[in-house]
N, C-alpha and C positions, 0 to 999 in steps of 0.2 A: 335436671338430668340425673338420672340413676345413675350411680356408682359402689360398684361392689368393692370393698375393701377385707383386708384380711385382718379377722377375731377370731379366736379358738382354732377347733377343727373346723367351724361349718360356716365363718365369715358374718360378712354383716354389708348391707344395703345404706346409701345415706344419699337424700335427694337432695342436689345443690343449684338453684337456678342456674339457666345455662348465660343469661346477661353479668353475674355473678362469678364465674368459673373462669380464671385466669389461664388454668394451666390442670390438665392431670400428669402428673409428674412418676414416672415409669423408667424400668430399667430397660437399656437402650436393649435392642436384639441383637443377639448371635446365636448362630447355629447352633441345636440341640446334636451332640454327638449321641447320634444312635448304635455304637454297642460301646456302652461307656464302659466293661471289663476291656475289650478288647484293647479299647484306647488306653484304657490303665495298666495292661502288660506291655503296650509298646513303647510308653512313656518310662514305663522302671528300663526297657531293655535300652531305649536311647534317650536318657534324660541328660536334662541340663547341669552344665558343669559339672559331671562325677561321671566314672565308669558306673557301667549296668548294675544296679542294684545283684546280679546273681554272682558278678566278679567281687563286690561291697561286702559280702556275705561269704564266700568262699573261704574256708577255715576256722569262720564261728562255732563259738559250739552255743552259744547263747543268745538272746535278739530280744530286745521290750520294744513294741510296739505301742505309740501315745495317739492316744485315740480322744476324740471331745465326748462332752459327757451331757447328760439329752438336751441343756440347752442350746446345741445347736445341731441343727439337720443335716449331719454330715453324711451320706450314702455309705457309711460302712459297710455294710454288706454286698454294692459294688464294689468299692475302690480295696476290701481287704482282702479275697478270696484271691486275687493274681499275685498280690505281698506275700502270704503265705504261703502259695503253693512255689513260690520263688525259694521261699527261704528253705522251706522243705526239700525243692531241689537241688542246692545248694548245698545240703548238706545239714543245716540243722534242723537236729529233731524237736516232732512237737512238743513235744513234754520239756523242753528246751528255750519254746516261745511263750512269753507273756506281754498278755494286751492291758496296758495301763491306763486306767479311765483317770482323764486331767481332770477332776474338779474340782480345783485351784482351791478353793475355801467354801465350794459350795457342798449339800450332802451328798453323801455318796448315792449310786444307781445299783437297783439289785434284782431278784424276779423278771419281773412281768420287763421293767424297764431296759434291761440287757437284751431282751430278745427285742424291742422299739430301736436299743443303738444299734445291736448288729446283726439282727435277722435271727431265724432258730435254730439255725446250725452251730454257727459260730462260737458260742457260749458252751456246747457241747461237747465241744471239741479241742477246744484250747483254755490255758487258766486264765481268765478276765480279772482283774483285784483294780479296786481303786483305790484313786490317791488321796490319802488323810493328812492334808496339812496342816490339821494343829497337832501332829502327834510329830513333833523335833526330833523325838529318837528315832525315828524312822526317814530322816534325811540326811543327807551326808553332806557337808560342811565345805563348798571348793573355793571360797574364798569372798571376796565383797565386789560391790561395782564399782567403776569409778567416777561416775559422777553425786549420785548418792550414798555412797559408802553403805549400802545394803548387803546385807550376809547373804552369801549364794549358797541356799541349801535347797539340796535339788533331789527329791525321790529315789533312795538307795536301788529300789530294787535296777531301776531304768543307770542309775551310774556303774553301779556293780555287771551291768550282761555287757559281752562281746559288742555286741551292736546294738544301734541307737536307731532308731527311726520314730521319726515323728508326724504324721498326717493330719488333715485340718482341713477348715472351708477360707477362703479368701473372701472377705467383705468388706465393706467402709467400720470402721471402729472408732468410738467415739472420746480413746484417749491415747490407741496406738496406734492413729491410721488405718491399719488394715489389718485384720486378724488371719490368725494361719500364718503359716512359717514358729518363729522364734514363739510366739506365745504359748504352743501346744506345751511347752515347758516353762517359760513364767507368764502368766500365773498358774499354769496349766497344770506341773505337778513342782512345784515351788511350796517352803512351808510360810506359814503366817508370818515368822520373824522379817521372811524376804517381802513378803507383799504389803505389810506394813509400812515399811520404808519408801519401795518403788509406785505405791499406791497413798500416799502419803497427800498433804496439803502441798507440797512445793511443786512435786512434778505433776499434779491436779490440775495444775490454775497455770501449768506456762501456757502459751499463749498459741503453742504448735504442738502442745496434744489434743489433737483434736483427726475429725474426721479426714482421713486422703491424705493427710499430710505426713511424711518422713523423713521429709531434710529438715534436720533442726530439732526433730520430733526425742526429746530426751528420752519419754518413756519407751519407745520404737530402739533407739538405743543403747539403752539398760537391758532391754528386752532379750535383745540382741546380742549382747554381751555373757548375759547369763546363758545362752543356748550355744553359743561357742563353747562359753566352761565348762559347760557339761555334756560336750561332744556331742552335736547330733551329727549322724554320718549319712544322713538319706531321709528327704521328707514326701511325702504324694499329699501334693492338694488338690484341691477342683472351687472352680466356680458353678455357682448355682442362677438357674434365670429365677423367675418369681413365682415359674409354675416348679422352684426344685426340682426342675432337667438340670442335669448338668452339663457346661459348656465350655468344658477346661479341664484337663487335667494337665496340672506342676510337678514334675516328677524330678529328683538330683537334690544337687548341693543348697544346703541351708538357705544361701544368703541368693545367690544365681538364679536357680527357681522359684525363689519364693517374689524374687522383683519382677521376674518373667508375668508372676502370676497377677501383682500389684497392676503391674500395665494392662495387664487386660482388662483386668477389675474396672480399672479407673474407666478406664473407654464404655463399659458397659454400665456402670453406675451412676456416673455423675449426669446429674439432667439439671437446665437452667433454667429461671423465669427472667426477664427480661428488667422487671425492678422490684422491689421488697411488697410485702403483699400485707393484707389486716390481720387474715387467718390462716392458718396451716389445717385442714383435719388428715389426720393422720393415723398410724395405728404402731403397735411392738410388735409387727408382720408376722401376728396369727402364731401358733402353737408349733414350737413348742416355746419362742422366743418371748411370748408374753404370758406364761405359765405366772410369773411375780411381777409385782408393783416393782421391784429393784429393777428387774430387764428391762422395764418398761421406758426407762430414764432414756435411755437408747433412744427412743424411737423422737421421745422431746429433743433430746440436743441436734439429732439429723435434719428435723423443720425448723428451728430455731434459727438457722443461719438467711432462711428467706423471709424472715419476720420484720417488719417497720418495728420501732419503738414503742413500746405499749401494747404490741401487735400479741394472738391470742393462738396458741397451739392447741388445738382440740384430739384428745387421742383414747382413740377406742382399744381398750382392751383386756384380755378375759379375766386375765388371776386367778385362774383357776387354784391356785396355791396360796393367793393372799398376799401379803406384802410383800414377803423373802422373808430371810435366816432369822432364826429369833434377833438377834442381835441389830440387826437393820431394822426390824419391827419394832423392837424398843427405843433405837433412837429416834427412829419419825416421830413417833408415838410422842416420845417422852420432850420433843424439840419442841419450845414455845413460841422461838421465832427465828428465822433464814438469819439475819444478821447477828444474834446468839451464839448460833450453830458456828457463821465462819468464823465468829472472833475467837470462839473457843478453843479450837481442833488445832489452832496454831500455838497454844499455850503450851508447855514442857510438860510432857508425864500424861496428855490428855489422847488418848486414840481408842477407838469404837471400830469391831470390824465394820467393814463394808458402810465405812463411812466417806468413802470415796465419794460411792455414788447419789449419796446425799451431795455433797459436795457439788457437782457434777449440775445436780439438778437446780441445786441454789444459785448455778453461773443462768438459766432458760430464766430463772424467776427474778433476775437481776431486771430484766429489762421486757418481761414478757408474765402475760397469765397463761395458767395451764388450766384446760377443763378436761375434765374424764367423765368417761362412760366404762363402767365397766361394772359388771356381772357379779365375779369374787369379791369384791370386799361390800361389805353392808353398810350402806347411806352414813351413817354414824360415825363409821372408820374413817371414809373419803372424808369429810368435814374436819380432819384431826391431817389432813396430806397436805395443806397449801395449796388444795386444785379447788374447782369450784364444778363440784358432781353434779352430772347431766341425768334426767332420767331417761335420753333414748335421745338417738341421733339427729331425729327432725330438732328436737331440744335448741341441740346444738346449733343448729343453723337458723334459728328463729331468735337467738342469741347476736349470733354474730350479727345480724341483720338490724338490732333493736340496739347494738352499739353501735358497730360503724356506718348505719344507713343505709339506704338503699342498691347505692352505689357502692358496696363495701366488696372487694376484693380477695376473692378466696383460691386457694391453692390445695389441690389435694394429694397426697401419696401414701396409695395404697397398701405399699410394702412397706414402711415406715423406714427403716434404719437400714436398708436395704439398696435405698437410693441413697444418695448423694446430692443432697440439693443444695443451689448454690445461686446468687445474683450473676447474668453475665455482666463479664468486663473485669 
Protein backbone atom coordinates (compact mmCIF):
# COMPACT_ATOMS: atom_id res chain seq x y z
CA UNK A 1 0.00 0.00 0.00
CA UNK A 2 1.25 3.49 -0.94
CA UNK A 3 1.54 5.88 1.66
CA UNK A 4 2.30 9.51 1.40
CA UNK A 5 4.16 10.87 4.43
CA UNK A 6 5.38 14.24 5.25
CA UNK A 7 9.40 15.42 4.22
CA UNK A 8 10.52 18.70 3.26
CA UNK A 9 8.19 20.94 1.29
CA UNK A 10 7.29 18.32 -1.28
CA UNK A 11 6.76 14.79 1.03
CA UNK A 12 7.87 11.53 0.21
CA UNK A 13 5.92 8.14 -0.86
CA UNK A 14 6.76 4.71 1.20
CA UNK A 15 5.25 1.29 -0.05
CA UNK A 16 4.18 -1.01 3.05
CA UNK A 17 2.57 -4.38 2.40
CA UNK A 18 -0.93 -4.15 3.20
CA UNK A 19 -0.73 -7.88 5.28
CA UNK A 20 2.00 -5.90 7.07
CA UNK A 21 0.15 -2.65 7.88
CA UNK A 22 -1.22 -2.59 11.41
CA UNK A 23 -2.59 0.81 11.48
CA UNK A 24 -2.05 4.25 9.63
CA UNK A 25 -2.03 6.36 12.51
CA UNK A 26 -3.65 10.08 11.81
CA UNK A 27 -5.06 13.15 13.47
CA UNK A 28 -8.47 12.51 14.36
CA UNK A 29 -10.84 15.21 12.31
CA UNK A 30 -12.45 18.36 13.13
CA UNK A 31 -13.92 20.96 11.35
CA UNK A 32 -11.79 23.35 9.26
CA UNK A 33 -13.00 26.71 10.38
CA UNK A 34 -13.26 28.55 7.22
CA UNK A 35 -12.71 32.27 7.97
CA UNK A 36 -10.15 31.73 10.52
CA UNK A 37 -9.65 35.96 11.04
CA UNK A 38 -13.09 36.08 11.50
CA UNK A 39 -13.06 33.41 14.27
CA UNK A 40 -9.91 35.06 15.56
CA UNK A 41 -11.68 38.62 16.27
CA UNK A 42 -14.59 36.84 17.83
CA UNK A 43 -12.51 34.73 20.05
CA UNK A 44 -10.30 38.01 21.42
CA UNK A 45 -13.89 39.87 21.65
CA UNK A 46 -15.36 36.76 23.81
CA UNK A 47 -12.51 34.70 25.06
CA UNK A 48 -11.92 32.49 27.69
CA UNK A 49 -11.41 33.48 31.26
CA UNK A 50 -10.51 37.33 30.62
CA UNK A 51 -12.44 40.43 29.32
CA UNK A 52 -12.20 41.15 25.52
CA UNK A 53 -8.83 41.64 24.71
CA UNK A 54 -9.96 45.64 23.41
CA UNK A 55 -11.09 46.19 27.45
CA UNK A 56 -7.14 44.23 28.27
CA UNK A 57 -5.62 46.99 26.23
CA UNK A 58 -7.66 49.93 26.96
CA UNK A 59 -5.05 52.54 28.42
CA UNK A 60 -1.83 50.83 27.26
CA UNK A 61 0.38 52.90 25.61
CA UNK A 62 2.68 49.85 24.97
CA UNK A 63 1.95 45.79 23.97
CA UNK A 64 4.92 42.99 22.76
CA UNK A 65 3.43 40.64 20.97
CA UNK A 66 5.32 36.75 21.38
CA UNK A 67 5.16 35.18 18.33
CA UNK A 68 7.07 31.47 17.50
CA UNK A 69 9.90 31.52 15.34
CA UNK A 70 9.93 29.41 11.78
CA UNK A 71 10.16 26.29 13.58
CA UNK A 72 6.81 26.02 13.94
CA UNK A 73 3.71 26.73 11.41
CA UNK A 74 2.06 29.19 13.33
CA UNK A 75 -0.59 31.15 10.75
CA UNK A 76 0.67 34.49 11.95
CA UNK A 77 -0.60 36.18 9.33
CA UNK A 78 -4.13 35.06 10.18
CA UNK A 79 -4.39 34.92 13.79
CA UNK A 80 -2.15 38.53 14.00
CA UNK A 81 -3.93 40.98 11.61
CA UNK A 82 -7.50 41.12 14.19
CA UNK A 83 -4.62 41.39 17.36
CA UNK A 84 -3.41 44.41 15.89
CA UNK A 85 -5.87 46.06 14.60
CA UNK A 86 -7.59 45.58 18.26
CA UNK A 87 -4.79 47.08 19.83
CA UNK A 88 -4.66 49.77 17.47
CA UNK A 89 -8.23 50.36 18.17
CA UNK A 90 -7.84 50.43 21.60
CA UNK A 91 -5.77 52.88 21.49
CA UNK A 92 -2.26 52.04 21.18
CA UNK A 93 -0.23 53.10 18.69
CA UNK A 94 1.76 51.27 16.23
CA UNK A 95 5.09 52.49 16.77
CA UNK A 96 3.94 51.44 20.22
CA UNK A 97 3.61 47.50 19.32
CA UNK A 98 6.54 45.04 19.08
CA UNK A 99 6.25 41.60 17.80
CA UNK A 100 8.80 39.26 19.68
CA UNK A 101 10.19 36.41 17.82
CA UNK A 102 10.67 33.37 20.88
CA UNK A 103 13.66 31.70 19.74
CA UNK A 104 14.28 30.46 23.00
CA UNK A 105 18.17 29.43 22.16
CA UNK A 106 17.57 28.86 18.70
CA UNK A 107 18.99 31.53 15.67
CA UNK A 108 17.38 34.26 15.20
CA UNK A 109 14.80 34.76 11.71
CA UNK A 110 15.48 37.71 9.55
CA UNK A 111 14.84 38.65 5.59
CA UNK A 112 13.19 36.34 3.52
CA UNK A 113 12.34 34.31 6.75
CA UNK A 114 9.96 37.17 8.47
CA UNK A 115 7.91 37.44 5.58
CA UNK A 116 7.63 33.01 5.77
CA UNK A 117 6.40 33.81 9.71
CA UNK A 118 4.26 36.75 9.10
CA UNK A 119 3.33 37.31 5.63
CA UNK A 120 4.61 40.72 3.65
CA UNK A 121 2.85 43.14 5.34
CA UNK A 122 3.34 42.53 8.62
CA UNK A 123 7.12 43.19 8.95
CA UNK A 124 6.38 46.41 7.07
CA UNK A 125 4.48 47.77 9.27
CA UNK A 126 5.33 46.92 12.73
CA UNK A 127 9.04 46.58 14.63
CA UNK A 128 9.54 42.58 14.46
CA UNK A 129 13.11 41.95 16.79
CA UNK A 130 14.10 38.64 18.09
CA UNK A 131 14.87 37.14 21.09
CA UNK A 132 18.75 36.47 21.93
CA UNK A 133 18.96 34.40 24.75
CA UNK A 134 22.42 34.14 25.32
CA UNK A 135 22.69 37.83 25.57
CA UNK A 136 21.78 38.06 29.89
CA UNK A 137 21.84 41.73 29.72
CA UNK A 138 19.07 41.85 27.81
CA UNK A 139 16.66 39.96 30.38
CA UNK A 140 15.42 40.99 33.32
CA UNK A 141 15.83 38.96 36.35
CA UNK A 142 12.04 38.17 38.15
CA UNK A 143 13.01 35.78 40.39
CA UNK A 144 13.61 31.56 40.32
CA UNK A 145 11.14 28.58 40.11
CA UNK A 146 10.27 26.58 42.71
CA UNK A 147 10.77 23.35 42.05
CA UNK A 148 14.08 23.70 40.30
CA UNK A 149 15.47 26.77 41.71
CA UNK A 150 16.01 28.32 37.98
CA UNK A 151 16.49 31.99 37.46
CA UNK A 152 13.49 33.66 35.79
CA UNK A 153 15.06 35.79 33.28
CA UNK A 154 12.57 36.72 30.92
CA UNK A 155 13.02 39.23 27.70
CA UNK A 156 13.15 42.87 28.93
CA UNK A 157 11.72 44.45 26.10
CA UNK A 158 8.20 41.86 26.49
CA UNK A 159 8.51 42.70 30.65
CA UNK A 160 9.15 46.29 30.29
CA UNK A 161 5.66 47.14 27.70
CA UNK A 162 2.10 47.82 29.25
CA UNK A 163 0.94 44.64 27.81
CA UNK A 164 1.75 41.03 27.51
CA UNK A 165 0.41 38.74 24.93
CA UNK A 166 1.46 35.74 23.86
CA UNK A 167 0.31 33.48 20.72
CA UNK A 168 1.26 30.04 19.79
CA UNK A 169 0.07 26.47 18.15
CA UNK A 170 -1.10 23.78 20.59
CA UNK A 171 0.41 20.24 19.90
CA UNK A 172 1.54 17.11 21.70
CA UNK A 173 5.26 18.19 23.13
CA UNK A 174 7.62 15.75 23.87
CA UNK A 175 8.76 17.23 27.36
CA UNK A 176 5.90 19.76 28.15
CA UNK A 177 2.85 17.98 27.09
CA UNK A 178 1.53 20.45 24.79
CA UNK A 179 3.09 23.42 23.48
CA UNK A 180 1.42 26.87 23.13
CA UNK A 181 0.18 28.65 26.19
CA UNK A 182 3.22 29.31 28.89
CA UNK A 183 5.97 28.04 26.59
CA UNK A 184 5.65 31.05 24.06
CA UNK A 185 7.81 32.63 27.13
CA UNK A 186 10.00 29.65 28.60
CA UNK A 187 11.79 28.75 26.55
CA UNK A 188 10.19 30.91 24.18
CA UNK A 189 11.97 34.28 25.14
CA UNK A 190 13.67 32.92 28.47
CA UNK A 191 17.76 33.50 28.54
CA UNK A 192 20.09 30.25 28.61
CA UNK A 193 20.70 30.80 32.48
CA UNK A 194 16.76 29.72 32.65
CA UNK A 195 16.70 27.05 30.14
CA UNK A 196 19.78 25.50 31.38
CA UNK A 197 18.22 24.63 34.54
CA UNK A 198 14.54 23.80 33.49
CA UNK A 199 15.95 21.89 30.56
CA UNK A 200 18.36 20.21 32.50
CA UNK A 201 19.00 16.18 33.18
CA UNK A 202 16.45 16.10 36.18
CA UNK A 203 13.39 17.42 34.88
CA UNK A 204 14.54 15.54 31.33
CA UNK A 205 14.14 12.07 32.60
CA UNK A 206 10.91 12.49 35.01
CA UNK A 207 8.93 10.22 33.97
CA UNK A 208 5.69 12.73 33.18
CA UNK A 209 7.58 15.04 30.81
CA UNK A 210 6.60 13.58 28.27
CA UNK A 211 4.04 13.76 25.37
CA UNK A 212 -0.08 14.85 26.53
CA UNK A 213 0.79 14.64 29.85
CA UNK A 214 0.27 17.70 32.65
CA UNK A 215 -0.78 16.64 35.86
CA UNK A 216 2.51 15.85 37.54
CA UNK A 217 4.25 17.25 34.35
CA UNK A 218 7.19 19.35 36.36
CA UNK A 219 8.51 20.98 33.23
CA UNK A 220 4.51 22.01 32.20
CA UNK A 221 4.75 23.59 35.65
CA UNK A 222 7.94 25.47 35.73
CA UNK A 223 6.81 26.36 32.54
CA UNK A 224 3.98 27.71 34.00
CA UNK A 225 5.30 29.37 36.60
CA UNK A 226 7.66 31.41 34.79
CA UNK A 227 4.66 32.96 32.43
CA UNK A 228 2.70 34.04 35.52
CA UNK A 229 6.05 35.90 36.60
CA UNK A 230 6.22 37.61 33.83
CA UNK A 231 2.67 38.56 33.35
CA UNK A 232 1.19 37.40 30.44
CA UNK A 233 -2.25 39.14 30.30
CA UNK A 234 -3.89 37.56 26.87
CA UNK A 235 -2.80 34.61 24.62
CA UNK A 236 -4.43 33.54 20.86
CA UNK A 237 -3.63 30.07 20.01
CA UNK A 238 -5.01 27.67 17.38
CA UNK A 239 -4.89 24.08 16.52
CA UNK A 240 -3.62 22.97 13.41
CA UNK A 241 -5.17 19.61 11.30
CA UNK A 242 -2.25 17.86 9.17
CA UNK A 243 -3.15 19.64 6.14
CA UNK A 244 -2.32 23.21 8.53
CA UNK A 245 -6.12 24.37 8.47
CA UNK A 246 -6.76 25.35 11.32
CA UNK A 247 -9.31 24.21 13.71
CA UNK A 248 -9.37 26.23 16.94
CA UNK A 249 -8.73 29.22 17.90
CA UNK A 250 -7.85 29.67 22.23
CA UNK A 251 -8.23 33.10 22.93
CA UNK A 252 -8.02 34.71 27.06
CA UNK A 253 -6.39 34.02 30.15
CA UNK A 254 -3.02 32.27 30.31
CA UNK A 255 -3.90 29.23 32.06
CA UNK A 256 -8.09 28.86 31.11
CA UNK A 257 -7.48 28.97 27.39
CA UNK A 258 -4.69 27.45 27.02
CA UNK A 259 -6.43 23.98 28.89
CA UNK A 260 -9.42 24.88 26.77
CA UNK A 261 -7.01 24.45 23.88
CA UNK A 262 -5.07 21.07 25.50
CA UNK A 263 -8.61 19.38 25.52
CA UNK A 264 -9.28 19.79 22.09
CA UNK A 265 -5.70 18.99 21.07
CA UNK A 266 -6.00 15.84 22.94
CA UNK A 267 -9.24 14.69 21.22
CA UNK A 268 -7.80 15.45 18.01
CA UNK A 269 -4.28 13.93 18.42
CA UNK A 270 -4.19 11.00 20.20
CA UNK A 271 -4.71 7.98 17.98
CA UNK A 272 -4.36 4.14 19.19
CA UNK A 273 -3.10 0.69 18.08
CA UNK A 274 -4.50 -2.02 19.76
CA UNK A 275 -0.84 -3.69 21.11
CA UNK A 276 2.84 -2.47 20.71
CA UNK A 277 4.10 -3.06 17.17
CA UNK A 278 7.94 -4.14 15.56
CA UNK A 279 8.06 -0.68 13.54
CA UNK A 280 7.01 2.79 13.54
CA UNK A 281 7.97 4.71 10.01
CA UNK A 282 7.38 7.87 10.75
CA UNK A 283 8.62 11.31 9.81
CA UNK A 284 9.49 15.26 11.87
CA UNK A 285 6.11 16.11 9.86
CA UNK A 286 7.73 17.78 6.89
CA UNK A 287 9.03 21.47 6.89
CA UNK A 288 9.36 23.41 8.53
CA UNK A 289 9.61 21.04 11.86
CA UNK A 290 12.30 18.88 10.37
CA UNK A 291 14.56 21.70 8.92
CA UNK A 292 17.40 19.87 11.80
CA UNK A 293 18.45 16.55 13.06
CA UNK A 294 17.74 18.31 16.71
CA UNK A 295 13.66 18.83 15.78
CA UNK A 296 13.82 15.72 14.53
CA UNK A 297 14.19 13.78 18.07
CA UNK A 298 10.39 14.95 18.27
CA UNK A 299 9.09 12.94 15.83
CA UNK A 300 11.34 9.48 17.60
CA UNK A 301 10.00 9.95 21.06
CA UNK A 302 6.05 10.37 19.57
CA UNK A 303 6.37 6.58 17.78
CA UNK A 304 8.41 5.20 20.47
CA UNK A 305 5.74 4.91 22.84
CA UNK A 306 3.81 2.19 20.36
CA UNK A 307 7.18 0.26 19.93
CA UNK A 308 7.79 -3.58 21.45
CA UNK A 309 11.24 -3.86 22.99
CA UNK A 310 13.86 -3.94 20.66
CA UNK A 311 11.11 -2.60 18.37
CA UNK A 312 12.66 -0.07 15.31
CA UNK A 313 11.52 3.62 14.72
CA UNK A 314 12.15 4.40 11.13
CA UNK A 315 11.93 8.36 10.21
CA UNK A 316 12.18 10.10 7.25
CA UNK A 317 13.46 13.47 7.27
CA UNK A 318 14.88 16.44 5.37
CA UNK A 319 17.62 18.52 7.35
CA UNK A 320 17.67 20.70 5.20
CA UNK A 321 19.85 22.68 7.90
CA UNK A 322 21.77 19.62 9.08
CA UNK A 323 22.09 18.62 12.49
CA UNK A 324 21.08 22.07 14.48
CA UNK A 325 23.06 24.69 16.60
CA UNK A 326 26.66 24.25 16.27
CA UNK A 327 26.72 23.40 19.81
CA UNK A 328 24.31 20.25 19.41
CA UNK A 329 26.34 19.29 16.24
CA UNK A 330 29.36 19.05 18.25
CA UNK A 331 27.99 17.11 20.98
CA UNK A 332 26.44 14.37 18.68
CA UNK A 333 29.51 14.51 16.82
CA UNK A 334 31.99 14.66 19.41
CA UNK A 335 29.58 11.62 21.86
CA UNK A 336 31.38 8.09 21.63
CA UNK A 337 28.67 6.55 23.34
CA UNK A 338 24.64 7.08 24.65
CA UNK A 339 25.70 5.67 28.17
CA UNK A 340 28.86 8.31 28.14
CA UNK A 341 26.75 10.93 27.34
CA UNK A 342 24.08 10.16 30.23
CA UNK A 343 26.54 9.42 32.87
CA UNK A 344 28.24 12.57 32.12
CA UNK A 345 25.66 15.50 31.91
CA UNK A 346 24.79 14.50 35.57
CA UNK A 347 28.31 15.16 36.74
CA UNK A 348 28.62 19.09 38.58
CA UNK A 349 30.04 21.84 36.33
CA UNK A 350 29.11 19.61 33.01
CA UNK A 351 26.21 21.21 30.47
CA UNK A 352 26.21 21.50 26.61
CA UNK A 353 23.48 23.65 25.01
CA UNK A 354 20.68 21.71 23.72
CA UNK A 355 21.86 18.81 25.41
CA UNK A 356 18.46 18.16 26.39
CA UNK A 357 17.66 16.84 23.23
CA UNK A 358 20.28 14.51 23.02
CA UNK A 359 19.17 13.39 26.27
CA UNK A 360 15.62 13.05 25.04
CA UNK A 361 16.81 10.88 22.21
CA UNK A 362 19.18 8.52 24.37
CA UNK A 363 15.75 7.62 26.50
CA UNK A 364 14.13 6.01 22.19
CA UNK A 365 17.63 4.33 22.15
CA UNK A 366 17.41 2.91 25.60
CA UNK A 367 15.19 0.29 24.48
CA UNK A 368 14.69 0.78 20.64
CA UNK A 369 16.74 1.35 17.17
CA UNK A 370 16.44 4.48 15.19
CA UNK A 371 16.81 4.27 11.32
CA UNK A 372 16.96 7.52 9.10
CA UNK A 373 16.44 8.50 5.87
CA UNK A 374 17.17 11.78 5.23
CA UNK A 375 18.44 14.02 2.45
CA UNK A 376 20.67 16.89 4.58
CA UNK A 377 23.13 15.29 6.25
CA UNK A 378 25.77 13.08 4.12
CA UNK A 379 26.05 9.19 4.69
CA UNK A 380 29.18 9.83 6.67
CA UNK A 381 27.49 12.16 9.18
CA UNK A 382 24.32 9.79 9.73
CA UNK A 383 26.97 6.89 10.70
CA UNK A 384 28.64 9.24 13.55
CA UNK A 385 24.19 9.77 15.01
CA UNK A 386 23.41 6.25 16.51
CA UNK A 387 20.67 5.64 13.65
CA UNK A 388 21.40 3.17 11.08
CA UNK A 389 21.03 5.34 7.61
CA UNK A 390 18.71 4.11 5.00
CA UNK A 391 19.31 4.92 1.37
CA UNK A 392 15.56 5.34 0.36
CA UNK A 393 12.35 4.26 1.85
CA UNK A 394 11.66 0.96 0.15
CA UNK A 395 15.25 0.40 2.10
CA UNK A 396 13.45 0.77 4.93
CA UNK A 397 10.81 -1.70 4.72
CA UNK A 398 13.03 -4.42 3.09
CA UNK A 399 14.78 -4.04 6.56
CA UNK A 400 12.09 -4.18 8.74
CA UNK A 401 10.88 -7.39 6.91
CA UNK A 402 14.66 -9.29 6.86
CA UNK A 403 14.42 -8.58 10.89
CA UNK A 404 11.18 -9.28 12.16
CA UNK A 405 9.98 -11.66 9.30
CA UNK A 406 7.40 -12.00 7.37
CA UNK A 407 4.90 -11.51 9.76
CA UNK A 408 6.42 -8.33 11.13
CA UNK A 409 4.06 -5.57 12.28
CA UNK A 410 4.35 -2.02 11.16
CA UNK A 411 2.59 1.11 12.18
CA UNK A 412 2.74 4.16 10.33
CA UNK A 413 2.41 8.12 11.18
CA UNK A 414 2.56 10.43 8.69
CA UNK A 415 2.67 13.62 10.72
CA UNK A 416 5.14 12.41 13.11
CA UNK A 417 4.96 14.42 16.38
CA UNK A 418 1.80 15.59 15.47
CA UNK A 419 -0.05 12.56 16.45
CA UNK A 420 -0.03 11.10 19.63
CA UNK A 421 0.33 7.69 19.49
CA UNK A 422 -0.34 5.45 22.16
CA UNK A 423 -1.18 1.46 23.13
CA UNK A 424 -4.93 1.16 24.10
CA UNK A 425 -5.81 0.45 27.54
Amino acid sequence: MKIDIAYGREGLGVDVPERNLVKILRMNERPVIQNPQEETLRAIGAPTGSPPLMEVAKGKKTACIVISDITRPVPNSVILPPVLETLEAAGIPRDGITILNATGLHRPNEGEELVTLLGPEIPKKYRVVNHMGRDSESHVHLGETPIYKAPVMVDRRFVEADLHIATGLIEPHFMAGFSGGRKAIFPGICAFESVKVLHGPEPMSHERARECVIEGNPVHAEALYVAKLARVDFIVNVTLNERRQITGVFAGDLEAAHEKGMAFMAGQCRCEVEAPVDAVITTAAGFPLDLTFYQTVKGMTAASGILKPGGVVVIATRCGEGIGSPEFTRLVLETESIEDFERDIRKPGVYTLDQWQLQKFASVLRNHEVWLYSEGIPRETQDKLFVTPLADMGDAVSRIMAKFGPDARIAVIPEGPYVYAAVRG
